[in-house]
VEXLUMTI-957331 format. One line per 10 residues: number of its first residue (from 0); their letters; for each residue x negated, y negated, z of C-alpha. Coordinates in Angstrom, 1 decimal. Example, Ala and Ser with C-alpha at 12.3 -4.5 7.8 and 13.67 -1.06 7.14 Angstrom:
! residues 2
0 = as = -12.3:4.5:7.8 | -13.7:1.1:7.1 $
***
This chain:
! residues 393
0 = xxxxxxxxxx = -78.6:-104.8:180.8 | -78.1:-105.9:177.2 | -77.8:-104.8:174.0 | -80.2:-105.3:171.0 | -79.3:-105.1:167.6 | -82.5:-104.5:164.7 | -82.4:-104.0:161.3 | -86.0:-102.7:160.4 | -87.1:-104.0:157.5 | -90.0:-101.4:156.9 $
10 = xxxxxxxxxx = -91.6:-98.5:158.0 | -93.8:-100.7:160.2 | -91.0:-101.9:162.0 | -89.3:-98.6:162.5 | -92.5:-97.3:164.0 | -92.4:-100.5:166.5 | -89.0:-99.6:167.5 | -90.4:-95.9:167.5 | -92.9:-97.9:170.3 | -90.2:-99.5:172.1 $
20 = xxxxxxxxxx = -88.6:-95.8:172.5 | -91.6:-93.8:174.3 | -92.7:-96.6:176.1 | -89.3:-98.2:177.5 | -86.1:-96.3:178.3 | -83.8:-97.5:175.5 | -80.5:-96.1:174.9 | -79.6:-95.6:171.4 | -76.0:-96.3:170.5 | -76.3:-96.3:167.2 $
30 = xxxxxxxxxx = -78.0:-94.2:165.7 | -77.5:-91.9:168.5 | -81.7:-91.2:168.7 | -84.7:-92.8:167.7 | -85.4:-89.9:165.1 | -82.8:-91.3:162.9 | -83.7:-94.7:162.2 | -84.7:-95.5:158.9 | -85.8:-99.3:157.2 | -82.7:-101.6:156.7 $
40 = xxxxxxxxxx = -80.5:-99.2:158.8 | -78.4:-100.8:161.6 | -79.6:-99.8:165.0 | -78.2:-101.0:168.4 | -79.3:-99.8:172.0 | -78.9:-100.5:175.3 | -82.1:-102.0:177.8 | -81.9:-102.1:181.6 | -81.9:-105.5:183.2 | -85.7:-105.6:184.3 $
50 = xxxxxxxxxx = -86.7:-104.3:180.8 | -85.5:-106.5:178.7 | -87.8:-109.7:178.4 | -90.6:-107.0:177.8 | -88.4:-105.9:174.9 | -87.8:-109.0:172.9 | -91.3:-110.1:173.5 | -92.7:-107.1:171.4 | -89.8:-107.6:168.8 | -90.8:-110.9:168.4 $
60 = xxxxxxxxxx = -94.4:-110.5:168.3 | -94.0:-107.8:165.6 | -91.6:-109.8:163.5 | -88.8:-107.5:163.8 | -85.6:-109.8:163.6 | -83.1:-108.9:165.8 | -79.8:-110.2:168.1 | -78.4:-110.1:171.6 | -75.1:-108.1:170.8 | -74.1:-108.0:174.4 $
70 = xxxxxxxxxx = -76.0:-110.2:177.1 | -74.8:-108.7:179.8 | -73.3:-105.5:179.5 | -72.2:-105.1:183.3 | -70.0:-107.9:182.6 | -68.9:-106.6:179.3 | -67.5:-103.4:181.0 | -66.5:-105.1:183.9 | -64.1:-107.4:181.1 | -63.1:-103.9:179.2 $
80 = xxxxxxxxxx = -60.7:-103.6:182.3 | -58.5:-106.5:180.7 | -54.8:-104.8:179.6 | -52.3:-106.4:181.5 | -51.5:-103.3:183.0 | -53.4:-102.8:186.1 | -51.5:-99.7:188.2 | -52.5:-96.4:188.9 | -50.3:-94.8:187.6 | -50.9:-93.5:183.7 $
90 = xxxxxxxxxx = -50.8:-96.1:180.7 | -51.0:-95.7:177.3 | -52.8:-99.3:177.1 | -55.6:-99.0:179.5 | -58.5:-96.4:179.9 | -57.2:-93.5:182.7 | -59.2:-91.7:184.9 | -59.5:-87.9:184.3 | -57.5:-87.4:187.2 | -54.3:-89.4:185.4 $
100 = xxxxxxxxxx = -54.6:-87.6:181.7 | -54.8:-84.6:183.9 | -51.4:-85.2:185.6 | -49.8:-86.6:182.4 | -50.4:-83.5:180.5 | -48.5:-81.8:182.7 | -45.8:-84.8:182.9 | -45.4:-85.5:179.3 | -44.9:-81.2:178.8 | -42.5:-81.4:181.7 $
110 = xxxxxxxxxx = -40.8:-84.1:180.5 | -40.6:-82.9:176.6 | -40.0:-79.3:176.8 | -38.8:-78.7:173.3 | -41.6:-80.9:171.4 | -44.6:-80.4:173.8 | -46.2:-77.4:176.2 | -49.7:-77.4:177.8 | -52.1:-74.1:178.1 | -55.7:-74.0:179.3 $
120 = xxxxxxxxxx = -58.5:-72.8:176.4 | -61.1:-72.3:178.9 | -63.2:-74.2:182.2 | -65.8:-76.9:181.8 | -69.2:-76.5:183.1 | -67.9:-77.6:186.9 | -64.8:-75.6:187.0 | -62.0:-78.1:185.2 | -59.4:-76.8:183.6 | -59.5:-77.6:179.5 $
130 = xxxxxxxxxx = -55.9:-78.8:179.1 | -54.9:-78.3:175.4 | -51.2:-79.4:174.4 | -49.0:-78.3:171.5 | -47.1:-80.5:170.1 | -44.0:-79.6:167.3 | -40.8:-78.2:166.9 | -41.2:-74.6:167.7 | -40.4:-72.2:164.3 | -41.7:-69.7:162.8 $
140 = xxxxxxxxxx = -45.4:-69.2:161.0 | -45.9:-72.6:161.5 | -49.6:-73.9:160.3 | -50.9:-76.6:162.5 | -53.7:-79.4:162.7 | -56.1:-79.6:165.1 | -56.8:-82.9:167.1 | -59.9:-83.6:169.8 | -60.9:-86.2:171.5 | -63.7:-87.0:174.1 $
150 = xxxxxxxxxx = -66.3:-84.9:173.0 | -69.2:-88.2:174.1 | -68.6:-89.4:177.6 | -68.9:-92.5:177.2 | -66.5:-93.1:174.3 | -63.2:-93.9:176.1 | -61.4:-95.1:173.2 | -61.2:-91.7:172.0 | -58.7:-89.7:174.5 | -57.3:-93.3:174.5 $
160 = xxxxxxxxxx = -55.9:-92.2:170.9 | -55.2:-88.7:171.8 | -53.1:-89.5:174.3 | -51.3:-91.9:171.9 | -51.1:-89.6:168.9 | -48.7:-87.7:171.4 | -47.0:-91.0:172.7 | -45.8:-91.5:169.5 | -45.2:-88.2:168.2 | -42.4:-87.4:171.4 $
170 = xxxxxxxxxx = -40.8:-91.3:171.2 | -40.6:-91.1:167.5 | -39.8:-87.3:166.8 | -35.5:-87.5:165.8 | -35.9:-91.7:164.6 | -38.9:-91.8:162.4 | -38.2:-89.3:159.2 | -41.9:-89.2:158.9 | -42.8:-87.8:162.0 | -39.9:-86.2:162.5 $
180 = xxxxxxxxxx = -40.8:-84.1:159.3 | -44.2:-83.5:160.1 | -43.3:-82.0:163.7 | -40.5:-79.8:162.1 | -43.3:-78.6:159.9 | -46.0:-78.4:161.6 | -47.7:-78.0:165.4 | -50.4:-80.3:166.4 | -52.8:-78.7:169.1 | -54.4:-82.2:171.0 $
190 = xxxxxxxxxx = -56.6:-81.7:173.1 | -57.1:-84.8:175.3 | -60.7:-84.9:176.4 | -63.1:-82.4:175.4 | -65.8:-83.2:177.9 | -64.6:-83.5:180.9 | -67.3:-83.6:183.4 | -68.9:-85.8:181.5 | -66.1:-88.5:180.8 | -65.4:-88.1:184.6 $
200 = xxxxxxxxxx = -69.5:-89.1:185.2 | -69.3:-92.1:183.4 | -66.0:-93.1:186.2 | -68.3:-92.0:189.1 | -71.8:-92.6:188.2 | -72.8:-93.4:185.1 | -71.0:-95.1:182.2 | -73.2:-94.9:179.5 | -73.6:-91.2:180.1 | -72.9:-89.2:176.8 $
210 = xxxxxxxxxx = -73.7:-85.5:177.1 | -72.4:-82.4:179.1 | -73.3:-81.6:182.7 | -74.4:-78.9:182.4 | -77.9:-77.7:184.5 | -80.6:-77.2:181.6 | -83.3:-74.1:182.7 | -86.7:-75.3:183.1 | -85.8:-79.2:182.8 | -84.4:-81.6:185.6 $
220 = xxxxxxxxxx = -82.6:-83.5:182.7 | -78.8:-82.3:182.6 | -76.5:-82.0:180.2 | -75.7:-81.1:176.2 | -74.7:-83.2:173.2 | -71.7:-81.3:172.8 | -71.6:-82.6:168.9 | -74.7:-80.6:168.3 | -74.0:-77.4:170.0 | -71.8:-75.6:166.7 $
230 = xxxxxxxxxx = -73.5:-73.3:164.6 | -73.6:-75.2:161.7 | -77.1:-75.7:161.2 | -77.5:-75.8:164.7 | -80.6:-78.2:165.4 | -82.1:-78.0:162.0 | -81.7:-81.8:161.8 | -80.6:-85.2:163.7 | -80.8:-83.2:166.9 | -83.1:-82.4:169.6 $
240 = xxxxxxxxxx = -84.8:-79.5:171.1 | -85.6:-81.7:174.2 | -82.9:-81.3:177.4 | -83.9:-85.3:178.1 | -82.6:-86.3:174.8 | -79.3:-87.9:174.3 | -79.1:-85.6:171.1 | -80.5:-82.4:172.9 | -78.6:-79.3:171.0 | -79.0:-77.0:173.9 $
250 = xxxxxxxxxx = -80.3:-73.8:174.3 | -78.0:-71.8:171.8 | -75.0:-72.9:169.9 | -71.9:-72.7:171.5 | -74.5:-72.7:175.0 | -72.1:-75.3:176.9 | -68.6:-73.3:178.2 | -66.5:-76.6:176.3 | -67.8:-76.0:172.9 | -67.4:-72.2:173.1 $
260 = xxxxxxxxxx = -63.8:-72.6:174.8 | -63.1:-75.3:171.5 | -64.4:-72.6:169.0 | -62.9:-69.6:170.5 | -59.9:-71.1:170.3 | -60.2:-72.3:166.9 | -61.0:-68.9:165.5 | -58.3:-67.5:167.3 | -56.4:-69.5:165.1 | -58.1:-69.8:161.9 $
270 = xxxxxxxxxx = -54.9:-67.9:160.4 | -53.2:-71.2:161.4 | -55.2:-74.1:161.2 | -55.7:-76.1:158.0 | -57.2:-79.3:159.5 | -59.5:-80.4:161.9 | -59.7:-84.0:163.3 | -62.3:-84.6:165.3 | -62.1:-88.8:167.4 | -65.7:-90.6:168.2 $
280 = xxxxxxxxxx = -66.4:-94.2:168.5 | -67.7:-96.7:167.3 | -69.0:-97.8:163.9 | -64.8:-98.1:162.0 | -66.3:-93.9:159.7 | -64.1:-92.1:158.5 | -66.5:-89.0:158.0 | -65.9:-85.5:156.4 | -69.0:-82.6:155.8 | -71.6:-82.1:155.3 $
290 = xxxxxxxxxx = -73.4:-83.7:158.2 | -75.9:-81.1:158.6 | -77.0:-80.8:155.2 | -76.9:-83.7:152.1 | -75.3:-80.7:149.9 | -71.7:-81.8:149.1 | -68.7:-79.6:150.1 | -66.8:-77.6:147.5 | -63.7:-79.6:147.8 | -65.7:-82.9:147.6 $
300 = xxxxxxxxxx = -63.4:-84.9:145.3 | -60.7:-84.2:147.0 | -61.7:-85.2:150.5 | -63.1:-88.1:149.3 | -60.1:-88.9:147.7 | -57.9:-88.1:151.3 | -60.5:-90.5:153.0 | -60.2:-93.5:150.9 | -56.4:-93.6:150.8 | -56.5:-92.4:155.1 $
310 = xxxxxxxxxx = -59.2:-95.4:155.3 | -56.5:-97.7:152.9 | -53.8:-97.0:155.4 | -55.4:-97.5:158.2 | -56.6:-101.5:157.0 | -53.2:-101.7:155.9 | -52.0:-102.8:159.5 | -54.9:-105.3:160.9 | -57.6:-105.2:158.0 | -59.7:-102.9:160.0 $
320 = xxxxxxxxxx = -62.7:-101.9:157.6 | -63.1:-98.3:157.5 | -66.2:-96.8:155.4 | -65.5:-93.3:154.2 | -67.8:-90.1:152.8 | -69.7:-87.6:153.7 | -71.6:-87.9:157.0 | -75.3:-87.1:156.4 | -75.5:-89.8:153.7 | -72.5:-92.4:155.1 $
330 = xxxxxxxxxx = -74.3:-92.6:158.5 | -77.2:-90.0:159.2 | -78.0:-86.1:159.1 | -77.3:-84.6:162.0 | -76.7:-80.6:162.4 | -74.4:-78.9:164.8 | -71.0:-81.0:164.5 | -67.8:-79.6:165.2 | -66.6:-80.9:161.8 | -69.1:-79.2:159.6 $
340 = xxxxxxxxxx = -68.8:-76.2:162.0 | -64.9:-76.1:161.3 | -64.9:-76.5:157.1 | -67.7:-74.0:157.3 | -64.7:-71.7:159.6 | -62.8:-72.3:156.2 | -60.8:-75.3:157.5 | -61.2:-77.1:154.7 | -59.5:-80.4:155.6 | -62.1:-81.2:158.5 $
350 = xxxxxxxxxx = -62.7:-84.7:158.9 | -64.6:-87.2:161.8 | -62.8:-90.5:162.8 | -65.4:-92.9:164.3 | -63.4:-95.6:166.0 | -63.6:-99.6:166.9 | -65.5:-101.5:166.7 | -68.7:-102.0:164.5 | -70.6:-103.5:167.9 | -69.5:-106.5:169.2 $
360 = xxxxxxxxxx = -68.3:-104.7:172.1 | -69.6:-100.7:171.2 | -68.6:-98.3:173.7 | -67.3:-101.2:176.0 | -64.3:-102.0:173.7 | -61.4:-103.8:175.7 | -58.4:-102.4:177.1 | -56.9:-105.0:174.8 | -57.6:-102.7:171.8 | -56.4:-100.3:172.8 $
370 = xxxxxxxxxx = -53.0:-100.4:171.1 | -54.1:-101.9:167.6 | -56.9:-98.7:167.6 | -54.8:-96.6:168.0 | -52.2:-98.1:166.1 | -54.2:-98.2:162.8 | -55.7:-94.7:163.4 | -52.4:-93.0:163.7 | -51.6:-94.4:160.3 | -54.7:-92.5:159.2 $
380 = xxxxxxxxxx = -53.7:-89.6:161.0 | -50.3:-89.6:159.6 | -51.7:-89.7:155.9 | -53.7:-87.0:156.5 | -51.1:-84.8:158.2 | -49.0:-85.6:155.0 | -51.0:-84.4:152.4 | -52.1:-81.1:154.9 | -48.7:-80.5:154.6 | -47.9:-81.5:151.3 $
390 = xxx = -51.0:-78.7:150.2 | -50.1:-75.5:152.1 | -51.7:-72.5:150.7 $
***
């Protein structure tokens, strides 16, 4: 399998990579469907093996320039397994199974019983328990932040980070003023992986699988994009009505028992919570509403202003390049995001990180990275915590 990278130059070209799309079975990584690509926009996807020659024969007949990002993607995530830790036990510097972040939720509340404590928001699709953990100093009316990862399958550098943010937040709570300030403050709600049936796919069966598992009525193709299931424009635009699509909205918001379990919980709490963080890979966005609309939120200067000094702080440590705004005119519309759903909750600090890399590796970043993500992000995170805190209404 490999990965092609395009940059359609006009409308003539996106329509031959419109051709490429209903005639081949391409996987779009970036945008995340065909419907989004636009002349001089970025796209990478993913070709199976026997599929491939076909495909650079009709890019290079039409004239669309392109390049191999990944020439053989098997051996790219075969290489992804390359931390230096190789047990089975749980590391915070290599990708773990579902199975091991299930069994260190309960460890690390076990092991912290003052700073951390687990509860369950609700069952996926198969019957798994959503583990959510709360992470503070416990006080009283405390406001919290919201963090989520693992909402796409196949983006394993996202729990990566939530199970870092809480790494860090228990080894430095008492030595780091910072942190130790923002846990006396505040609570943190992580919750690890969103979709877990999906992320535990992409172990099994599939790794490039993206969506939800769930059984779609009338369609053999399974699954939800679990980003487009909120009612916040729910698919109006950059989703899909088809149950094949990688982008497919489902059949109602809130349709997939993760999303509704995520949202329930979050206006249980809306008293509470004054920021929502929501972790995706890859493309280095740091993204905030609107996504489902190219109207501007109310509190637009500000969060602009959050993002570029988040996105500041974050290159501060390895130069990582971070672009920052509004998602449906930094990347693409796209309706039915937890994000937009949240500020639109009145959470009005709601804001998308979209991890390493920019595609030299894509979903198939290294083990190796681990630490320098999530490194980098936290200082993002931190920034952002700050100023929640520093704003209380």
């Amino acid at each position: 399998q490999k990965v092609f990278r395009v940059i359609p130059q006009n409308n003539e070209q996106v329509e031959i990579i419109n051709f490429l799309a209903s005639n081949i079975q391409v996987d779009f990584w970036q945008p995340d469907s065909v419907t989004l690509v636009r002349p001089k926009m970025q796209v990478d996807f993913r070709v199976e093996a026997s599929k491939s020659f076909e495909v650079e024969d009709v890019l290079k007949e039409s004239g669309v320039e392109y390049r191999v990002l990944i020439d053989n993607l098997q051996a790219a995530l075969d290489a992804q397994f390359d931390g230096k830790a190789r047990t089975t036990a749980h590391s915070y510097e290599k990708y773990n199974n579902w199975e091991t972040i299930a069994a260190w939720t309960a460890d690390i509340a076990a092991q912290n019983p003052d700073l951390v404590s687990r509860s369950v928001i609700g069952e996926t699709y198969e019957g798994r328990p959503m583990y959510l953990l709360k992470v503070g100093k416990s006080g009283p009316n405390k406001k919290a932040i919201f963090i989520d990862c693992g909402f796409h399958a196949r983006e394993w550098i996202s729990p990566a980070f939530c199970q870092w943010f809480v790494k860090e937040a228990v080894e430095t709570y008492g030595k780091d003023t910072a942190v130790t300030t923002l846990l006396d403050n505040l609570d943190f709600y992580v919750l690890p992986v969103l979709n877990i049936d999906g992320y535990i796919y992409t172990w099994t069966t599939n790794r490039m699988w993206r969506k939800t598992r769930s059984k779609n009525a009338g369609s053999l193709c399974i699954g939800t994009d679990p980003n487009r299931n909120f009612d916040a424009g729910w698919c109006t635009i950059g989703a899909s009505k088809n149950a094949c699509d990688a982008t497919y909205c489902g059949s109602a918001p809130e349709s997939e028992k993760e999303t509704k379990a995520l949202a329930d919980f979050i206006r249980e709490h809306l008293s509470t919570i004054k920021a929502y963080l929501t972790i995706h890979s890859y493309s280095q966005l740091l993204l905030f509403p609107y996504s489902y609309t190219y109207k501007l939120p109310s509190n637009y200067q500000e969060l602009n202003a959050i993002a570029r000094v988040a996105s500041e702080q974050l290159r501060s440590l390895y130069n990582t390049k971070y672009t920052y705004g509004p998602g449906a005119e930094t990347i693409y519309p796209a309706a039915g995001g937890s994000d937009d759903w949240a500020y639109d909750q009145g959470i009005k600090y709601s804001f998308t990180f979209e991890l390493r890399d920019t595609g030299r590796y894509g979903f198939a970043l290294p083990e190796s990275l681990i630490k320098p993500t999530c490194e980098e992000t936290l200082l993002a995170v931190k920034y952002i915590a700050n100023y929640v805190l520093e704003h209380l209404d």
